[in-house]
C-alpha positions in Angstrom: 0.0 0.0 0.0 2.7 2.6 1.1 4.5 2.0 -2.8 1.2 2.8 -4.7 0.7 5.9 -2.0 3.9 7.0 -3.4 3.5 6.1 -6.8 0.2 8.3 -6.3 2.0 11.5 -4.8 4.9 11.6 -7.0 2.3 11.5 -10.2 0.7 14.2 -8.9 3.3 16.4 -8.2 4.6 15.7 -11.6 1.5 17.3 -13.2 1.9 20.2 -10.9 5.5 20.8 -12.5 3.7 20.3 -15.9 1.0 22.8 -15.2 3.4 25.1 -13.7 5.6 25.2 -16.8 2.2 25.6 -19.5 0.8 28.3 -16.9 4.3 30.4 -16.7 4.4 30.6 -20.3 0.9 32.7 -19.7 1.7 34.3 -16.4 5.6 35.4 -17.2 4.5 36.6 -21.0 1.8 38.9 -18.7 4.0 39.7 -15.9 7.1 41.1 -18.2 4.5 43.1 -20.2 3.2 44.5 -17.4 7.0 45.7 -16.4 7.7 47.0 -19.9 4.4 48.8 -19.6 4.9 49.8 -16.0 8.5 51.1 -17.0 8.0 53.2 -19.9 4.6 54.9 -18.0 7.2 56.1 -15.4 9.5 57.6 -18.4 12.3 54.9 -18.5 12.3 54.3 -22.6 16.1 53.1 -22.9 16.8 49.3 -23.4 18.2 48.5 -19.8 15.5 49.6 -17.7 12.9 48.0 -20.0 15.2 44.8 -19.9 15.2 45.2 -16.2 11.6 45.2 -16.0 11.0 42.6 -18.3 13.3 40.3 -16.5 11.6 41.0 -13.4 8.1 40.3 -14.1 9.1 36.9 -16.0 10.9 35.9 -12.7 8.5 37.0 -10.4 6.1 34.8 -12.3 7.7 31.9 -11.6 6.5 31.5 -7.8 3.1 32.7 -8.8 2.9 29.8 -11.5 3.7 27.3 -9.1 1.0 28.7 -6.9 -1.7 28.8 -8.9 -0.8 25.1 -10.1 -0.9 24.2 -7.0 -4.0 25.6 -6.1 -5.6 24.1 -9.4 -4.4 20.6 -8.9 -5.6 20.4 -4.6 -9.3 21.4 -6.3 
C-alpha cells in the first residue's frame, strides 16, 4: 500500500510541474509586459530599464505559477 501511495504523490506532483511550466508561459508573457508597460509609463524608454523590467516580471512569475498550479491541482 505505502509503494502505490507513493506512486500516487509523486504523479501528482509531476502534473503540478507540468502545469506550472504551460501556466508560466501565460503568467511570465503577462507579468514582463506589465514591467515593460509599467516602465515606460514612469518615463524609463532606454533598453536596460525596459530589460530590467521585463526580467523581473518573468521571474517573479515563476512563484506565482507554481502557486496557482498548486492551487488548481488540490481542487
Amino acid at each position: 500500500m505505502a509503494l502505490m501511495e507513493c506512486m500516487r504523490s509523486r504523479r501528482k506532483d509531476r502534473s503540478v510541474y507540468r502545469l506550472a511550466l504551460l501556466l508560466h508561459i501565460f503568467i511570465g508573457a503577462t507579468l514582463a509586459g506589465t514591467g515593460v508597460i509599467v516602465a515606460l509609463v514612469i518615463g524609463k524608454d532606454t533598453l536596460a530599464p525596459i530589460l530590467v523590467a521585463a526580467l523581473l516580471g518573468f521571474v517573479l512569475s515563476i512563484p506565482a505559477s507554481f502557486l496557482v498550479a498548486k492551487r488548481l491541482s488540490d481542487g
